[in-house]
MARNULUM-119624 format. One record per residue (C-alpha): residue number from 1; residue in one letter; chain; z, y, x. Coordinates in pm, whole numbers. Example, Ala and Ser with C-alpha at 12.3 -4.5 7.8 and 13.67 -1.06 7.14 Angstrom:
MARNULUM-119624
<1 a A <780 -450 1230>>;
<2 s A <714 -106 1367>>;
***
This chain:
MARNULUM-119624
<1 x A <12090 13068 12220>>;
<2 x A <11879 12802 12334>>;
<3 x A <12034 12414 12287>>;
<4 x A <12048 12195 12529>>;
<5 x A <11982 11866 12439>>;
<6 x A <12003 11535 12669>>;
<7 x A <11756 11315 12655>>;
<8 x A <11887 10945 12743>>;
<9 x A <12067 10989 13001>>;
<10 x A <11861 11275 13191>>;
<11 x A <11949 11615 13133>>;
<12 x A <11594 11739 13269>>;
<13 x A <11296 11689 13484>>;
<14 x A <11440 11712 13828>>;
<15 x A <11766 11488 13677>>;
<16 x A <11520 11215 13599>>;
<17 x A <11322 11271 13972>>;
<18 x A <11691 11227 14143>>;
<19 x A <11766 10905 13897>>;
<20 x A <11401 10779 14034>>;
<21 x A <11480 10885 14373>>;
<22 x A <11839 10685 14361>>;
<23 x A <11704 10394 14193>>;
<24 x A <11419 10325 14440>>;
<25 x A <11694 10366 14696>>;
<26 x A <11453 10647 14913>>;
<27 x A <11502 10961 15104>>;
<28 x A <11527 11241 14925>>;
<29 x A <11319 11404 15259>>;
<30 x A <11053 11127 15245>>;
<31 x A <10975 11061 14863>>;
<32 x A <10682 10828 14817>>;
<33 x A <10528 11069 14617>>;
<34 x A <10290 10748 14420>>;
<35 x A <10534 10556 14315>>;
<36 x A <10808 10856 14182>>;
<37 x A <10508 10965 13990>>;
<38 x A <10382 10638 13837>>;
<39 x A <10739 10560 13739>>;
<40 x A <10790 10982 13612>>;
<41 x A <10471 10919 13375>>;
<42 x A <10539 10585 13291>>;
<43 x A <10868 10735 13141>>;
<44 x A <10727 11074 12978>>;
<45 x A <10476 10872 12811>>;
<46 x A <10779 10696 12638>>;
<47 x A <10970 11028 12529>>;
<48 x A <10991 11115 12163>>;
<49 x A <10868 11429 12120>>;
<50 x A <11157 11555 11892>>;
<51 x A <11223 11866 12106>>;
<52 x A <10887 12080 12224>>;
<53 x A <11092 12292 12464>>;
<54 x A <11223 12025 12664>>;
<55 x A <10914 11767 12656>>;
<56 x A <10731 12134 12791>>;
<57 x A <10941 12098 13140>>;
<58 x A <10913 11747 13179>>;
<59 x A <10511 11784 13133>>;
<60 x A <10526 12064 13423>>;
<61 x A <10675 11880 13623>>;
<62 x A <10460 11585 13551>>;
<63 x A <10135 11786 13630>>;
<64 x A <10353 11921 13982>>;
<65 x A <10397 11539 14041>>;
<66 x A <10016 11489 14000>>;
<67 x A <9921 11799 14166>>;
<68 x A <10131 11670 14528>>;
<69 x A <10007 11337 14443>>;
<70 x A <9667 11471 14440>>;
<71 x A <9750 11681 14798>>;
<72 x A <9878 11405 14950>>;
<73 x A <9533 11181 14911>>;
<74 x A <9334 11515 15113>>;
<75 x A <9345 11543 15452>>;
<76 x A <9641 11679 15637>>;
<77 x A <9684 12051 15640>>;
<78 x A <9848 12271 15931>>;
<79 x A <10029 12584 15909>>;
<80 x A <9983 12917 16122>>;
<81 x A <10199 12802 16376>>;
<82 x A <9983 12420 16412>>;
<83 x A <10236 12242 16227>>;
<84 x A <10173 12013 15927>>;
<85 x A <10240 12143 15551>>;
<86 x A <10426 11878 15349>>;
<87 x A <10303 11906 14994>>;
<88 x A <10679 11770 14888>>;
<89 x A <10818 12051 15082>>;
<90 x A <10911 12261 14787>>;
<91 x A <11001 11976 14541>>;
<92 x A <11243 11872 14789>>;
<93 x A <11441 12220 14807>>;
<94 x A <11438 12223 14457>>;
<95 x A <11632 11908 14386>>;
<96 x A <11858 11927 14712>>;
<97 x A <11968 12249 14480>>;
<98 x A <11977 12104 14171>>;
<99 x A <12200 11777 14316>>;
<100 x A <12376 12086 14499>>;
<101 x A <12513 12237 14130>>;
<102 x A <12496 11944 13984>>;
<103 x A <12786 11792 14214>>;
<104 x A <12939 12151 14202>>;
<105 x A <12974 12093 13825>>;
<106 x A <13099 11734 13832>>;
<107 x A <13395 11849 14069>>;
<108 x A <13503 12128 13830>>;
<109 x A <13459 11880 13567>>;
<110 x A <13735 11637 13750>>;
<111 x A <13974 11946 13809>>;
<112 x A <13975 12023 13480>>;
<113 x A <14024 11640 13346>>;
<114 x A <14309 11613 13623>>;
<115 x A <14443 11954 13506>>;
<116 x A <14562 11840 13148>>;
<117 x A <14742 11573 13363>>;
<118 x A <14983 11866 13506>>;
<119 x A <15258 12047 13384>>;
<120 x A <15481 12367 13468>>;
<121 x A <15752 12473 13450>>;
<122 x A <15909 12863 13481>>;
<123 x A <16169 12893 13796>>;
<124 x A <16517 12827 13669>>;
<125 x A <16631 12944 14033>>;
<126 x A <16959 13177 13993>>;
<127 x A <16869 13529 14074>>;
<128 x A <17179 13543 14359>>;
<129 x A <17072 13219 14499>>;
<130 x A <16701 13349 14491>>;
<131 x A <16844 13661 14637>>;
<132 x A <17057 13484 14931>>;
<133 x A <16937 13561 15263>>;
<134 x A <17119 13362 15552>>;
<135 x A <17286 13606 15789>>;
<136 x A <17140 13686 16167>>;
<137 x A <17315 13510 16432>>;
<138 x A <17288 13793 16686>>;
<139 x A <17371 13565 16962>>;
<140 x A <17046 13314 16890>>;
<141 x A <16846 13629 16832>>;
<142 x A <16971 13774 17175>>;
<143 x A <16944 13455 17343>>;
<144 x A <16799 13513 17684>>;
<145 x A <16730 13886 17666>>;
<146 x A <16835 14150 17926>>;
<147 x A <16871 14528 17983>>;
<148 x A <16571 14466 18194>>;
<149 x A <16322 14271 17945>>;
<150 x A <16463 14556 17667>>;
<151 x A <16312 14782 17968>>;
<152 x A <15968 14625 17993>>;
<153 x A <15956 14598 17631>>;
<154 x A <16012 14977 17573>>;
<155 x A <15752 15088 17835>>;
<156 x A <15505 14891 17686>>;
<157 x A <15506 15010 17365>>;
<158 x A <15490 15329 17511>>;
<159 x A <15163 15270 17674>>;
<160 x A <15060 15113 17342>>;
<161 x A <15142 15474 17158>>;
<162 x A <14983 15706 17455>>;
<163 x A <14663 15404 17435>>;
<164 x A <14611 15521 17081>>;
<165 x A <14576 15893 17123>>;
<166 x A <14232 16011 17138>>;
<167 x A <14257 16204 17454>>;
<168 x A <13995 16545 17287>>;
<169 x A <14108 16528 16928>>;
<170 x A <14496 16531 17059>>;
<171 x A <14382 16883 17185>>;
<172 x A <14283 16982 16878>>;
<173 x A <14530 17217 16682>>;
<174 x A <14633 17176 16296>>;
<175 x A <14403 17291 16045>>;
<176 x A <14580 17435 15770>>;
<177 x A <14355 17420 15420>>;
<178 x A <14385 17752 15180>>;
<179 x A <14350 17670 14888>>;
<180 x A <14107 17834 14670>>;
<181 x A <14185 17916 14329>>;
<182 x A <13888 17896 14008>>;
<183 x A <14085 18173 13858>>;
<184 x A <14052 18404 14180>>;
<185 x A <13659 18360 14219>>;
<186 x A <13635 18431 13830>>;
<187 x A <13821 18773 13874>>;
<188 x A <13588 18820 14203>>;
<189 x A <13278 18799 14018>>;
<190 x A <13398 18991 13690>>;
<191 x A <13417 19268 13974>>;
<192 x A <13049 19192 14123>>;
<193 x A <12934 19138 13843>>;
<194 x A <13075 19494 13680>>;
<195 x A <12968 19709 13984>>;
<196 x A <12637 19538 14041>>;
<197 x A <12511 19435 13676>>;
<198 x A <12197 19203 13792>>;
<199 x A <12274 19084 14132>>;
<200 x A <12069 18734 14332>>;
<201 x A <12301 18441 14298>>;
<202 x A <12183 18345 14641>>;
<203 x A <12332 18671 14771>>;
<204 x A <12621 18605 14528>>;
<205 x A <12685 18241 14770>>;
<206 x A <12650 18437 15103>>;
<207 x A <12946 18663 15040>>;
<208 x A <13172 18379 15092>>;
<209 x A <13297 18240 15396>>;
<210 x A <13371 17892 15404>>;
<211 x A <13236 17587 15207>>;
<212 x A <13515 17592 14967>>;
<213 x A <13462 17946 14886>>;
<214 x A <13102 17827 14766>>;
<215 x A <13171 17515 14563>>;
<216 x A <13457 17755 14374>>;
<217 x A <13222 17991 14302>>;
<218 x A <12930 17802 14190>>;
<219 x A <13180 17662 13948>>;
<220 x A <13306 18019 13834>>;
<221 x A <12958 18122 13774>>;
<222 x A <12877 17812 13573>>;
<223 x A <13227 17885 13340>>;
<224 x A <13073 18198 13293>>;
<225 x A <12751 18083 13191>>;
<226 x A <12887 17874 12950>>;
<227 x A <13073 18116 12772>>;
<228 x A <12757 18360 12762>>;
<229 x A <12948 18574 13019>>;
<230 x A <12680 18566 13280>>;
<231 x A <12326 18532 13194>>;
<232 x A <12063 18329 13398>>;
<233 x A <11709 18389 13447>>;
<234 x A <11456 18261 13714>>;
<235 x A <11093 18350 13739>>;
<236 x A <10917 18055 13908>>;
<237 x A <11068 17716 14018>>;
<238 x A <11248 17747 14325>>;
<239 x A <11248 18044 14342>>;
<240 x A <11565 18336 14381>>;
<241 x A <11790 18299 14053>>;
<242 x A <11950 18590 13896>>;
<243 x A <12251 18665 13690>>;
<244 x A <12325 18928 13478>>;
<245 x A <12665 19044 13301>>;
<246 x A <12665 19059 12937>>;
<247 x A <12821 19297 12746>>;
<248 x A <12697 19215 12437>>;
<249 x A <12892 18879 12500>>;
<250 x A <13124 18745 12191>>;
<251 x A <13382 18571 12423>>;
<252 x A <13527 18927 12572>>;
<253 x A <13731 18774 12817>>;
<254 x A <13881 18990 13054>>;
<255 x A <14019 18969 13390>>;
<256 x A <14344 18895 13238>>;
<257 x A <14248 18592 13076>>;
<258 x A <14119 18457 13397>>;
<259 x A <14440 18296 13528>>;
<260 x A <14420 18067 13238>>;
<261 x A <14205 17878 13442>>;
<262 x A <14464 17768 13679>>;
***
């Protein structure tokens, strides 16, 4: 894990840039990009160069300095859309961040000073008293209202109710789900597979009716495989697979042992 180490009073490159930037009392949108960088150098050149790794980022950003320094002197440049490019446009964004988090981690910094200042204490509230709820005065709570208001108020949460029915689904009847049972499909294909030996799983699938009656038995058929009931075999990729009961099988199962399953 790398260390950290502060350096005077500068944490990094762009703390020392917003120190420079504060002390020359500027615009962080208008930096005078000669004299931040005289002052940057004039302070790198003093650094002792105890730690490589952070003497490496203050050198980048001294070349950055001298590279915008350097843009600034050439003659103004113009985007696609005829406006001028600001060399110190992306220096800027990065320390409006970097002041950005740094504030950020100040403020947490204060919380969590002010928070050893605070202390709690567990409710010592009496569960009835906690429990007390002060009784309805029906005649507040009636205050005002008539058989008439009770009326309008009843028809329109009516409307509401009839509002939220969707006028074609309403007409729709109840669809009742049967449930399809692993242990059923496994006694349906001990029965295929016994009368037809080698049979097209594809054909296997299109015996069933609904999408349930699929999934169920690709699942039997893959129970089977797995206990060397059913063996698979497929000549080309993509193409047709076929199974084939095994007698030879050492987990005799039988239709019997099926309803384990449930």
């Amino acid at each position: 894990m790398k260390l950290s180490v502060k350096l005077d009073t500068f944490e990094g490159p762009l703390d020392l840039l917003l120190h420079l930037i504060d002390k020359n009392k500027v615009s962080i949108y208008d930096i005078p990009i000669v004299q931040i960088t005289d002052q940057y150098m004039a302070y790198v050149k003093q650094m002792e160069k105890t730690d490589l790794d952070l003497v490496s980022d203050f050198l980048v950003m001294a070349a950055t300095l001298l590279s915008i320094k350097a843009k600034m002197l050439l003659p103004t440049q113009k985007d696609e859309e005829g406006e001028e490019i600001d060399p110190r446009e992306e220096l800027v964004a990065r320390l409006i961040e970097y002041k950005l988090y740094k504030s950020m981690a100040q403020e947490l910094k204060d919380l969590y000073q002010d928070a050893d200042k605070s202390l709690y204490k567990a409710p010592t509230i009496p569960k009835e008293v906690a429990a007390y709820e002060e009784p309805v005065d029906l005649d507040c709570l009636l205050n005002g209202i008539t058989l008439q208001k009770l009326q309008d108020i009843f028809q329109m949460v009516m409307r509401r109710q009839v509002d939220k029915i969707d006028p074609i689904r309403s007409k729709f009847g109840n669809i009742k789900k049967d449930p399809v049972r692993l242990s059923d499909k496994l006694g349906y294909i001990f029965d295929y597979a016994k009368a037809h030996r080698k049979f097209s799983f594809q054909h296997l699938l299109e015996t069933q009716h609904t999408k349930a009656d699929v999934v169920v038995t690709f699942l039997a058929c893959l129970e089977l495989i797995k206990i060397g009931r059913l063996l698979v075999e497929q000549e080309d990729t993509f193409s047709d697979i076929d199974l084939e009961w095994n007698e030879d099988c050492p987990n005799q199962i039988t239709k019997e042992d099926m309803e384990q399953y449930d």
